[in-house]
C-alpha positions in Angstrom: 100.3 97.7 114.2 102.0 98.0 111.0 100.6 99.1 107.6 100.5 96.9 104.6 104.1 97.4 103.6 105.2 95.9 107.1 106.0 99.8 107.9 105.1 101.5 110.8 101.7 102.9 111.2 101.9 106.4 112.5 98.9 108.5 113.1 98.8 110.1 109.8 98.6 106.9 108.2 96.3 105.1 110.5 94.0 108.1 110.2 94.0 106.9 106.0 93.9 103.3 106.8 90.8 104.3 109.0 88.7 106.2 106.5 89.6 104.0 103.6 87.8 101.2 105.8 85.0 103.7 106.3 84.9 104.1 102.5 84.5 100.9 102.2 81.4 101.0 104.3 80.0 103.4 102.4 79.5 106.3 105.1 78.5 109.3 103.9 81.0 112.5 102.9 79.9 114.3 105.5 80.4 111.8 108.3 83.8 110.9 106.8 84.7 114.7 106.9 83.6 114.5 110.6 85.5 111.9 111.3 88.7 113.1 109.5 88.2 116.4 111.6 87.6 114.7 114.7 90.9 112.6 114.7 93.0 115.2 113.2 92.3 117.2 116.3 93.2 114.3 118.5 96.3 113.7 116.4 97.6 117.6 116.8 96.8 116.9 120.7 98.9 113.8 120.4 101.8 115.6 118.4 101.7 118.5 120.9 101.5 116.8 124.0 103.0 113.2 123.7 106.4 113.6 122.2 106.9 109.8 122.7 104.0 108.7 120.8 105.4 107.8 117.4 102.8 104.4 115.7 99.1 103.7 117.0 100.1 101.3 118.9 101.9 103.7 121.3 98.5 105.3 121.7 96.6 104.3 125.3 93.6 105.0 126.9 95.3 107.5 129.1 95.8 109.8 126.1 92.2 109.3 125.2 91.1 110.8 128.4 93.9 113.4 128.5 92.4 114.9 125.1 88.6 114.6 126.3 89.8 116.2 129.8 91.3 118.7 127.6 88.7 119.0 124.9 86.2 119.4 127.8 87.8 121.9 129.7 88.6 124.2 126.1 85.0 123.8 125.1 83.2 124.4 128.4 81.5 120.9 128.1 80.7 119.7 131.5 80.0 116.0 132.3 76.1 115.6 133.3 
């Protein structure tokens, strides 16, 4: 995926591109202040943990359940 400019969309930007859309959608400031959270957490587990991830298109659903493994297991959440 590549932003507007024809760039490459890292996370940082993707994470704009996302809540400008939400914006758009007219979600309130507190959801969009979830959401911002929620992603930037993902994002620092990204950064930390998946040197080779670079644009959102590197991003795959392995990672996804790599960070709600680990987002389980730091929170004590258990699957029911």
């Amino acid at each position: 995926m590549a932003d507007t400019q024809g760039g490459a969309m890292t996370l940082e930007k993707g994470l704009a591109a996302f809540l400008d859309a939400m914006l758009g959608k007219n979600r309130s400031s507190a959801t969009l202040r979830a959401y911002k959270t929620d992603v930037l957490q993902f994002i620092a587990f990204l950064h930390e943990n998946n040197v080779a991830i670079a644009d959102v298109r590197d991003v795959g659903k392995v990672d996804v359940l790599e960070y709600l493994a680990a987002s389980n297991s730091n929170f004590g959440l258990q699957r029911v």
